[in-house]
Every structure is written in structure tokens, then in C-alpha cells.
Residue, then its C-alpha position, 0 to 999 in steps of 0.5 A: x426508451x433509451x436517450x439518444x447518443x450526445x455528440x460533440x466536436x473536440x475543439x482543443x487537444x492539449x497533450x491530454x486535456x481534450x476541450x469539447x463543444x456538445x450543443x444544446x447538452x452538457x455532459x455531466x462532471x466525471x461522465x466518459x467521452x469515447x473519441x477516435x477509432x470505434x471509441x477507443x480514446x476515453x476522456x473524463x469531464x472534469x470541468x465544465x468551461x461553459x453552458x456548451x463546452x467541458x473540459x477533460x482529460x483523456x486515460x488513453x493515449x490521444x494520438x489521432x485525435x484532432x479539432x472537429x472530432x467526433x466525440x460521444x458522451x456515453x451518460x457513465x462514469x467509468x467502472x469497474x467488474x465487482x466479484x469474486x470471479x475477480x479474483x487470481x486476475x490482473x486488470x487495467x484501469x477500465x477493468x480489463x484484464x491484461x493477463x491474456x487470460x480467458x475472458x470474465x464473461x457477465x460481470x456487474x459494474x460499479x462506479x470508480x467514484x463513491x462517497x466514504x461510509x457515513x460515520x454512522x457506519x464505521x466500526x469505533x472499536x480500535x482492533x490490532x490485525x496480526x500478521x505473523x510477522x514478529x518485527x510489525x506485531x511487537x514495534x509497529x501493530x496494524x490497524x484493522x480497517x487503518x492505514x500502514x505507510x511502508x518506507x524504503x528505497x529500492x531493494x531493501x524488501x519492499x515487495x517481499x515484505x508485502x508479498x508476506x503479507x499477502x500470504x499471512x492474510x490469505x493463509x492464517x485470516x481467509x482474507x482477499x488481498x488486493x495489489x494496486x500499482x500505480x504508476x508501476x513499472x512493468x517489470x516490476x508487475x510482471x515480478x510480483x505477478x510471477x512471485x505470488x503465483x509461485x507463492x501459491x497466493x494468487x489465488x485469493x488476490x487480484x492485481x490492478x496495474x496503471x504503469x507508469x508509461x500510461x497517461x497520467x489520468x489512467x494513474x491518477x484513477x486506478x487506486x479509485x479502481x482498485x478500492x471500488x473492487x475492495x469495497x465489493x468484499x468488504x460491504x457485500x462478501x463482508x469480508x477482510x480486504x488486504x489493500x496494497x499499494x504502491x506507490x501512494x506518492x505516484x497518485x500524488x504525482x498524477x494528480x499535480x500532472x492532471x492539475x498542470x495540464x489543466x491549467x490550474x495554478x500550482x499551490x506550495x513547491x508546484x503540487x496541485x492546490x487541491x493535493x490534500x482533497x484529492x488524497x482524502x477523497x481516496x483514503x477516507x474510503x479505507x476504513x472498517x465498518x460492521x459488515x468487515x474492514x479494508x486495512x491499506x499498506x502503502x509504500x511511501x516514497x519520500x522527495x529527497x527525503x524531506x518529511x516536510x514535502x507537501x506530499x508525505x505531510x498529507x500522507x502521514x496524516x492519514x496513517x495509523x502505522x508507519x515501518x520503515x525499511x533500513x538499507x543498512x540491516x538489509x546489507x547485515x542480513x537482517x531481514x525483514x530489514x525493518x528499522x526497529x527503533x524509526x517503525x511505531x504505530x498509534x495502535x502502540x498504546x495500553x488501552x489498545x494493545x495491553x499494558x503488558x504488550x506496551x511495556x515490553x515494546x518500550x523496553x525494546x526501545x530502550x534497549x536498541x536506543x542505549x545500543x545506537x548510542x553506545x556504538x561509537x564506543x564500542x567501534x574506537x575503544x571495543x566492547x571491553x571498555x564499558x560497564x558491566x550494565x552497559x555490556x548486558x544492554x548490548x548483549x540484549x539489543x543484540x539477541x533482540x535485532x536477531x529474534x526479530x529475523x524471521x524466515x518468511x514462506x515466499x523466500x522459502x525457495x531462495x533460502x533453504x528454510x521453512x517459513x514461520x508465522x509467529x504469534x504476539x504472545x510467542x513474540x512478546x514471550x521471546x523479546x521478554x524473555x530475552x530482556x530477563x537475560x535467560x538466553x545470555x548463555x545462548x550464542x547470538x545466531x541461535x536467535x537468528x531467523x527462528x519462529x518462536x523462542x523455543x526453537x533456540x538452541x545452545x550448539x553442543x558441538 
């Protein structure tokens, strides 16, 4: 027999934080109440205040609501469909599709809310994922089943670097990439919805938005959402999980939202007291385990560019690589316009990624850092003006910044050339080779957006 439906009566609406009064019942931490017209307006309990009334905050917008309301405790807490039907869809926060497509139809449903793997379970193996994509395999190598912080203002390559991305994982590793969006402006969706049908990528990915127009409870729980759908893959399907998301700051944000509006006292420069928790609560499930991994790329946003924010301090100490993306080589048509000296990776080390892969990455750096250092003098004296050896080092540093161009398969469209994928032995084969000065008789833009080193060429003409 089914337990009867609890009823209750709304005592206090708050913006979003709805106070409710259930007698002789409590409903539970995280338990969904449904109020307003035919129960449109979900509320999730996150206090209870005392033995008859809890407090939640609404993931709908509340109008209509008001005292003496009826509201509902349906028993759930909020879920999601898991499946490979999921896949080429675009969904909301509950689960619903939002591209005005043909309905899922019978689907199973999993809880928003799970505990990490126990540690019994996760993989203690460091393993490099390859993307294809030079700059990241040879600076800043990813971690299978790690955490990848991608740094950049708007329009410097963000969403075509993670659109890349998508496509290397789904084409070259048979894996399902999943887009997580919170606090996205729909424009921004609807763009990268359009590029990655165009792309042909769609197909193999799934697309979670909460929007930034959206209250901030809904913001705060799609990541939640999103890594439900990823863990399907990877402990059922015992698949790899691509989880991007953008931007981990807007959770963040969400959260210190959720936090003022229940009342609770705000802990350093106004952010939530339980910031670091809530964080970890969702990062803690991003890892690998036997049966496959979830690797995440998350966008970053910095506060006025203070490292030292609350929020980047806690983000960074949960990532493994970081690549940061520079206006100044997007304005030089260098793309992917990653800074190659500011990007690494805790993968970057000679027991994880070989001793030879560790050498030719710190002779890189050294290399661009002589560069950087020497360009003052370069600018107010001229390149003639320095030694011999210092001329050899621009000229490296130089080939280097081009070879690490790369022509990608979503820009194939806008610019005219086939995309390549580039493996890190033709990578650092390239950049050693380029180190030795073998292509110091080569002019610069032979190295400029080519695969490989050998599709180099001397112009005859």
C-alpha cells in the first residue's frame, strides 16, 4: 500500500526560500515539495526549523505562491533520466528536454544526490588522456578521471577549444562527452547547441543547461544533474565521460545566493561558510574508477583577477591541470590562443609522462621564458642587437609559439583547412626537433597551423 500524500501549508515565501508547516510529519532533508498550479513550483527542503515546519528553496520561479498554500511532499528527492537514449538532447535541471524534440518516452531515474566512490574503488593508476590538440598534450597533459581548469575572458577560444575537445573525445576515444552549463546565457547554449550539430558531434554528447535567468536553486543543482547522467556512463556503460562545465564559478555564485537567502551568516568577502563543502560535495564525484573515468574541463572565472578570491583558492585546489587562454595570442592569430608558459599540469612529471616528454616540456619553457624576457630589447634596440645564442633562442621560441598552432575539425568551415589531430609522439618529435634547430632554414609560417612536423615546408618559390 502506498503511504498516503503529506500535505502542508506555505507559511512564509522569501524570494525563493519558502517556509512550510506539515503537522504531525516531517519531510525529510532534500525530499521535493510541489505547490502552485497542478504542482509546478518544486521546492527543495533544506533545513528542518523544528518537529512541524522545514525550510526550502524553490528551483522554479514562485510567483503565485503565497501564505496558507497548499504544498505536497511528494517522498523523492529530485532526479534525473539515465541512459544512452540521453544522448544528442538538450535538458533542464528535472530532466526535461527543452529542445522541442520528440519526447524520451520510459526512462530510469536516479537521484541528483550520491556519495563519491569509496576509495576502495577509485583507480590509483596516474594515467595522461590525450586530446590531439599539441599545446595541452605537450604544456599541460590531462588526467584521465582529473580535473582541468580552463582560464579566459570572453572570446579568446573558450567554446572552441571545448568544442575540440568534444569532437577528439567522441571521434578518436569512443567516448560520450557531456556539456553542463550553469548559469549560461542562452544565447550562449543555443550557439554551441547549433556548433556541435554542425560539427557532427552532437550525437554522442548531451547538453544540461540551468540559465542564468533561472532562480539560483535550479543553478546551484544542474551540475548535480549533470554528473548524475556522467556517472550512468561510466559505472554502468563502463564508459569514458568528457564533463564539461561552464562556468564552476556560477555554482559557486549559486550557492552564496542560496546561502544569503537562507539567512545563513556569510564567511570571508560575503561567500557562503560552507563554500569549500559544497564544492567538494561535487568535485569529489569527478574521478575514475575500474569500471571507467569522468575527466572535467571547467571554465574559470577569476573575480577581478585576484587568485587569492575564496572561490578560485578552493577551485585550484581541486585541479590537476590548469590552461589558461591569452587575449594577447588570440589578437596575433595564434590559436588555440593558449598561454604556453602560464598553462601546466601535475600530470607534468617523469614518472607520470616520461623522462623524455619532461625534458622537452621544460626546454620549451625555457626557451619561451628567455623569449619573454628578451622582448623589450628586441622592441627599443632590434633583434640585431643580441648575442648570437640569444638570436638562436628567439628564433626557437618563435618556430616553437607557430608549431603549437593547430588547424581544428569544428573551424574547418570558417577557415578553409582540414582539421588535425596530432599525436604526443608527433608532438614532441616536433618541438625537439625545432629545439635541435633542424628547421632554422625553415621560414616561420611554414610551422604555422600544420599537424605534424613533416607537413613543413621550405617555399621553393
Amino acid at each position: 500500500m502506498e503511504d498516503p500524500i503529506h500535505r502542508g501549508m506555505v507559511i512564509s515565501v522569501r524570494g525563493s526560500v519558502i517556509d512550510a508547516r506539515f503537522d504531525g510529519y516531517l519531510p525529510s532533508l532534500r525530499s521535493v515539495l510541489r505547490a502552485g498550479n497542478e504542482g509546478r513550483i518544486r521546492i527543495e527542503v533544506h533545513t528542518q526549523l523544528d518537529e512541524r515546519t522545514v525550510r526550502g528553496v524553490a528551483l522554479t520561479p514562485t510567483s503565485g505562491l503565497a501564505r496558507s498554500s497548499v504544498v505536497v511532499d511528494t517522498g523523492r528527492t529530485f532526479s534525473v533520466p539515465v541512459g544512452r537514449k540521453l544522448l544528442g538532447r538538450v535538458f533542464n535541471v528535472f530532466g526535461e528536454t527543452i529542445d522541442n524534440r520528440e519526447p524520451l518516452g520510459e526512462m530510469e531515474w536516479r537521484s541528483i544526490h550520491s556519495a563519491p566512490p569509496p576509495l576502495t574503488r577509485q583507480s590509483t593508476v596516474s594515467e595522461i588522456l590525450r586530446t590531439g590538440i599539441k599545446a595541452i598534450d605537450v604544456l599541460a597533459p590531462l588526467e584521465r578521471g582529473g580535473k582541468a581548469g580552463l582560464f579566459g575572458g570572453a572570446g579568446v577560444g573558450k567554446t572552441v577549444l571545448i568544442t575540440e575537445i568534444i569532437h577528439n573525445m567522441v571521434g578518436l576515444l569512443q567516448g560520450i562527452s557531456i556539456f553542463c552549463g550553469i548559469g549560461e546565457r542562452c544565447r550562449e547554449g543555443e550557439e554551441l547547441y547549433r556548433e556541435m550539430k554542425e560539427a557532427g558531434v552532437l550525437e554522442n554528447s548531451i547538453l544540461v543547461l540551468g540559465q542564468m535567468n533561472e532562480p539560483p536553486g535550479a543553478r546551484f543543482r544542474v551540475g548535480h544533474a549533470a554528473l548524475t547522467m556522467a556517472e550512468y556512463f561510466r559505472d554502468d556503460a563502463r564508459q569514458d565521460v568528457m564533463l564539461l562545465i561552464d562556468n564552476i564559478f556560477r555554482f559557486i555564485q549559486a550557492g552564496s545566493e542560496v546561502s544569503g537567502l537562507m539567512g545563513q551568516i556569510p564567511s570571508r568577502l560575503g561567500y557562503q561558510p560552507t563554500l569549500a563543502s559544497e564544492l567538494a560535495e561535487l568535485e569529489e564525484r569527478i574521478c575514475s574508477t575500474s569500471s571507467g573515468a569522468i575527466t572535467s574541463i571547467q571554465a574559470v572565472y577569476v573575480p577581478a583577477d585576484d587568485f587569492t578570491d575564496p572561490s578560485a583558492v578552493h577551485t585550484f585546489g581541486h585541479l590537476s591541470a590548469s590552461i589558461v587562454l591569452s587575449r594577447k595570442r588570440a589578437s596575433e592569430g595564434l590559436y588555440p590562443a593558449i598561454d604556453l608558459l602560464q598553462s601546466g599540469s601535475k600530470m607534468l612529471m617523469p614518472h607520470i609522462a616520461g623522462e623524455r616528454h619532461y625534458r622537452i616540456a621544460q626546454e620549451i619553457r625555457r626557451t619561451l621564458t628567455i623569449y619573454e624576457e628578451l622582448k623589450d630589447i628586441i622592441g627599443m634596440l632590434g633583434i640585431s642587437e643580441l648575442s648570437r645564442e640569444d638570436q638562436r633562442i628567439v628564433f626557437r621560441a618563435r618556430r616553437l609559439e607557430r608549431f603549437m598552432t593547430q588547424p581544428f575539425f569544428v573551424t574547418e568551415q570558417f577557415i578553409g583547412t582540414e582539421g588535425k589531430s596530432v599525436s604526443l609522439e608527433d608532438s614532441l618529435d616536433g618541438c625537439e626537433r625545432i629545439l635541435n634547430d633542424e628547421f632554422a632554414g625553415y621560414p616561420e609560417q611554414s610551422l604555422y597551423m600544420i599537424g605534424s612536423i613533416g607537413e613543413a615546408k621550405i617555399d621553393e618559390s
